[in-house]
C-alpha positions, -999 to 999 in steps of 0.1 A, spaced: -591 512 -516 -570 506 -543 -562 471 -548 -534 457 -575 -531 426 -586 -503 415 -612 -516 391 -633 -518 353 -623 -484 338 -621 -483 317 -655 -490 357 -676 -465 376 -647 -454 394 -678 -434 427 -681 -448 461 -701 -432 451 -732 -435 491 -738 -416 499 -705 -374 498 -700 -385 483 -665 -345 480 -661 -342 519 -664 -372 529 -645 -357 513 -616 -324 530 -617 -342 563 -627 -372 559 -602 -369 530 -579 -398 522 -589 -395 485 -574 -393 496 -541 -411 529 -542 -443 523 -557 -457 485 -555 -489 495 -570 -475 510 -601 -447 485 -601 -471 454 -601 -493 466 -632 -462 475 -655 -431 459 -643 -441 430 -622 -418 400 -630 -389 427 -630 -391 436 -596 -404 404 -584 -442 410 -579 -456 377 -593 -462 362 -563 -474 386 -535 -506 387 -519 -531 414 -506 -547 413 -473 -583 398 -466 -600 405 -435 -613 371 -414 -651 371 -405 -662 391 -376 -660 379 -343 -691 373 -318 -703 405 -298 -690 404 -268 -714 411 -240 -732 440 -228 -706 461 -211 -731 470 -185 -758 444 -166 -787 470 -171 -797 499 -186 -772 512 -217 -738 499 -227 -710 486 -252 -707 458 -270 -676 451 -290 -667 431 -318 -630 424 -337 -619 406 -373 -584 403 -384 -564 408 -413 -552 375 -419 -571 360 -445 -551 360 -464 -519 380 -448 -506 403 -472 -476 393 -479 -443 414 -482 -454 438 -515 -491 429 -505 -519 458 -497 -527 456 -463 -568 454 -455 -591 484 -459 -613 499 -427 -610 495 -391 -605 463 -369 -629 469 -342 -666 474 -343 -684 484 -312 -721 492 -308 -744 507 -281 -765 472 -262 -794 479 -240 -793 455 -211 -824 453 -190 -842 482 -172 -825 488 -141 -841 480 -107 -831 509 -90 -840 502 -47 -864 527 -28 -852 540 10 -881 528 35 -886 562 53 -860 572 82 -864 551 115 -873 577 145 -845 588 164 -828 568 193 -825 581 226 -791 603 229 -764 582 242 -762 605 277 -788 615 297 -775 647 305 -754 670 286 -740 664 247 -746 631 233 -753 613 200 -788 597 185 -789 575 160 -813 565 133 -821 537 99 -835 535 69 -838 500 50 -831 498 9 -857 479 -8 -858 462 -41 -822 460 -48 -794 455 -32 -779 489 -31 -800 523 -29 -774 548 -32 -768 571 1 -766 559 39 -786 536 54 -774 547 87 -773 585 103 -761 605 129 -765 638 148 -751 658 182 -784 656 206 -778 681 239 -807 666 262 -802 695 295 -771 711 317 -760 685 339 -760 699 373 -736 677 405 -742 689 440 -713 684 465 -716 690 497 -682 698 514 -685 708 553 -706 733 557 -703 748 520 -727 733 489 -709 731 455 -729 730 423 -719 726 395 -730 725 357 -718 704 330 -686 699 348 -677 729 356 -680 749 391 
């Protein structure tokens, strides 16, 4: 970074070698370039007073982005100490800082093994069963705790007896 400074207000004094006056007018040099401008022709185009940037302290880190196992943590400063002013350089380098945190191990939970089955919800025909697992450890295993499946226990058969004639039939149908 490149930092220019024109010399402390009591010596603000112009290049006595330099036509300050015509390098303006030839090459705006007052409002084109403030670095050059401060060193040679600072009281001519009004640099005697203006003030670089400064960066404030860091901040804190913030906290762990994450409340186990590996994160972010971030951090921020500002420019503003001093501001620059007007003609000032502003600061150098980045704002924000951020850095990997390790948080504790993580306390992943462990599925107890699957319940047996229930008994399928009809006795005959299709139905459903049911069956659990319980998450230990932690409060959250990943995956169901809770499953399940078609279970087809055996053809339903209805015997009807109308008059004289026996009707059977299987799973509903005749």
């Amino acid at each position: 970074m490149y930092s220019f400074k024109a010399n402390a207000v009591s010596a603000c004094v112009d290049d006595e070698t330099v036509d300050c006056a015509r390098m303006s007018t030839l090459f705006h040099i007052c409002t084109s370039d403030y670095e050059h401008a401060a060193q040679i022709c600072p009281q001519f185009c009004g640099l005697c007073d203006y003030v670089d940037g400064g960066w404030s302290e860091w901040t804190s880190w913030d906290t762990c982005s994450v409340s186990c196992g590996v994160g972010i943590q971030h951090r921020e400063r500002s420019c503003d100490n001093p501001t620059p002013s007007l003609f000032g350089q502003h600061c150098f380098g980045y704002n924000r800082d951020d850095k990997i945190c390790l948080g504790p191990t993580c306390q992943h939970g462990i599925w107890s093994h699957w319940e047996p089955w229930t008994q399928c919800s009809t006795t005959c025909g299709n139905g459903i069963k049911h069956r659990f697992r319980n998450c230990a450890y932690a409060a959250s295993c990943g995956g169901p705790a809770f499953d399940s499946d078609i279970c087809i226990v055996k053809d339903c058969i209805q015997v009807k007896l109308a008059g004289n004639i026996v009707m059977v039939s299987i799973n509903g149908g005749l």
